[in-house]
C-alpha positions, 0 to 999 in steps of 0.5 A, spaced: 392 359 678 397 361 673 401 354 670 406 356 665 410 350 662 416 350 657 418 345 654 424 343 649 425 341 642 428 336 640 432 331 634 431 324 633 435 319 629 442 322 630 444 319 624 444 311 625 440 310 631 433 311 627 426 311 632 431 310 638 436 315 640 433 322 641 436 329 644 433 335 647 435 341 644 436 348 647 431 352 643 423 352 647 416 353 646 412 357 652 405 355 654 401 359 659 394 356 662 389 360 666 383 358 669 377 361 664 370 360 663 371 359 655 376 356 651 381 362 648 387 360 644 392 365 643 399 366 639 398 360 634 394 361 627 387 361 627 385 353 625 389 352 631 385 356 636 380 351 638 379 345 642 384 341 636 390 344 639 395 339 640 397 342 646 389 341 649 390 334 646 396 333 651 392 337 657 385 332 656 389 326 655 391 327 662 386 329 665 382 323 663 388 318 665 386 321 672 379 320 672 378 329 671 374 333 667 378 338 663 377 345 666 376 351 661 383 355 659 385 360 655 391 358 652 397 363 651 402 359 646 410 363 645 412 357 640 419 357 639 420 350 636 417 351 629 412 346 627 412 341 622 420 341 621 423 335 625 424 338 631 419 335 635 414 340 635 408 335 636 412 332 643 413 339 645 405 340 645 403 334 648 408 334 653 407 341 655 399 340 655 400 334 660 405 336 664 399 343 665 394 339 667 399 334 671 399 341 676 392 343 675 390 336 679 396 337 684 402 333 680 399 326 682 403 323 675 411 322 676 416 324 669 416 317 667 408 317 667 407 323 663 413 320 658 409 314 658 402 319 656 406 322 651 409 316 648 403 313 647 399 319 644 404 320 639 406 311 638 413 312 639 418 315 644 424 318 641 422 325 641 417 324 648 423 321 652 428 328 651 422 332 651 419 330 657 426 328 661 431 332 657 438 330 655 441 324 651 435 318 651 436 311 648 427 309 647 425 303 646 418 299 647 417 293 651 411 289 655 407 294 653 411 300 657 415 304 654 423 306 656 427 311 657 434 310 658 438 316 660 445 316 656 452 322 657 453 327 653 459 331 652 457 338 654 462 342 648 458 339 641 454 344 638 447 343 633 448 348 628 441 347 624 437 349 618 431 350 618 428 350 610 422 354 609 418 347 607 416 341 611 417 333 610 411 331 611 413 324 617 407 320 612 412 321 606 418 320 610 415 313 612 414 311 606 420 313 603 423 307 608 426 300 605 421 295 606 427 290 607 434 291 609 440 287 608 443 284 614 449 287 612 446 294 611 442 292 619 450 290 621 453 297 619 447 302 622 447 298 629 455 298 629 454 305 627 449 307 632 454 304 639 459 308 636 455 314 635 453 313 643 461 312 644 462 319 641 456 323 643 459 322 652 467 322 650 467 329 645 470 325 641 470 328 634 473 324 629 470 318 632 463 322 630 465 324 624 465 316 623 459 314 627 454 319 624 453 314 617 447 311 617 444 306 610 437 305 614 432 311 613 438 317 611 439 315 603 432 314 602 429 321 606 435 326 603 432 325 596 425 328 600 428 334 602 430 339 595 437 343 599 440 336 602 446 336 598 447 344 598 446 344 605 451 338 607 457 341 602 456 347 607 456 345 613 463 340 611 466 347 607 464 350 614 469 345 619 463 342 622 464 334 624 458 331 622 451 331 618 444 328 618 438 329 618 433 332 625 427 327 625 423 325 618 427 333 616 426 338 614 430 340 619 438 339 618 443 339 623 451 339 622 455 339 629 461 340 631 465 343 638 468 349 634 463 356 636 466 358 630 464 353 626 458 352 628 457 360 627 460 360 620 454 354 617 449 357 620 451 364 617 454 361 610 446 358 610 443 364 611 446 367 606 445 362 600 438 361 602 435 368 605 428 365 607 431 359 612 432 360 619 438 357 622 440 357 631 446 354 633 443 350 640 446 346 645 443 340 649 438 341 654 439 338 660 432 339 663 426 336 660 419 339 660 419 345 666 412 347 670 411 354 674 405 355 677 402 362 680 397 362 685 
């Protein structure tokens, strides 16, 4: 038996909807397991070839939700979604574990349970609800059962990111947070927010450019994050509508309708910072998918 899964990386926040709006992105991790009578890990660096691989970590925590013993695998990993940059490579693994031995054990666990899991695992479902279940999600936590609420999205935004060559650790960025905001300042990141969803479904651009202000975690995590003000003049010289951090960072996102606009960042990115990477993505509709070879 042969179970391949992959799954997608996605960009949380938005700008104002900090640890509640998330977005499945159209760049993707491949991982493949077969049965084996000793644990292998392929395709990742040597301290993560052991049975502390994430991935592995989502695949027990599965199988002991269903009561069943882990089976031996060798563990072939094709990582698109580049770790530690706020793409939500950590729910990518762990969904992709999961969602592997959902079908090792005959899929006895619906998408909202393995969202659920996964969720839990990591303590927050911004990045688990687009991973699992693909597109625009709006999460949140309540009476001890996380929510997934699926949300429109127009079809024609393009992500243009930039992916510096460093990580933002997520324990930095968390204390980089105000401890205490004003009300006037949780008034404008909420407002904010509601618009973001608004332009988000309707396409609308100029609404976008509006909406994407945040004064919750941005002002504080772009001084974490050396090639913030650079990156952001080009993306606005280049044509793009809107600009913000993916996640804890250190990934950035500048996004637009425009193709050509969207190829004129990520290239005028490259070329001021050669060692970065750069895609222009779109969102991915589907959530994590499974393939099983008898």
């Amino acid at each position: 038996m042969f179970v391949t899964v992959s799954a997608p990386a996605s960009t949380s926040n938005l700008g104002p909807g900090f640890d509640c709006l998330g977005l499945a992105l159209s760049l993707r991790s491949v991982f493949t397991f077969e049965p084996s009578d000793e644990l292998i890990v392929e395709g990742c660096p040597e301290a993560y070839r052991n049975a502390d691989n994430l991935v592995l970590q989502g695949f027990r925590t599965l199988c002991r939700q269903a009561g069943a013993e882990a089976p031996t695998v060798r563990l072939t990993i094709n990582a698109g979604v580049p770790v530690a940059r706020g793409l939500g490579s950590s729910s990518t693994c762990i969904a992709a574990g999961a969602a592997a031995a959902n079908a090792f054990l005959g899929n006895p666990f619906t998408k909202d349970d393995l969202f659920q899991i996964c969720a839990r695992f990591e303590g927050h479902p911004d990045n688990a609800a687009p991973c699992v279940l693909g597109g625009l999600t709006a999460s949140f936590a309540a009476d001890e059962r996380f929510h997934a609420l699926a949300l429109p999205i127009s079809p024609d935004w393009r992500f243009a990111a930039v992916i510096p060559d460093y990580e933002v650790k997520t324990a930095d960025a968390r204390k980089a947070m105000p401890k205490e905001i004003s009300v006037k300042d949780s008034v404008f990141t909420t407002s904010h927010a509601i618009a973001m969803i608004n332009a988000l479904a309707s396409g609308d651009e100029d609404l976008l450019a509006e909406a994407c202000r945040d004064r919750l975690h941005e002002p504080c995590r772009r001084k974490l994050i050396a090639d913030y003000e650079t990156l952001r003049a080009l993306a606005f010289e280049s044509g793009a509508s809107a600009f913000f951090i993916s996640g804890s960072g250190s990934t950035l996102i500048a996004m637009t309708k425009s193709d050509e606009t969207a190829l004129r960042f990520t290239a005028a990115a490259r070329d001021r910072f050669p060692s970065f990477d750069a895609h222009v993505l779109e969102t991915c509709r589907e959530g994590v998918e499974v393939k099983v070879e008898e």
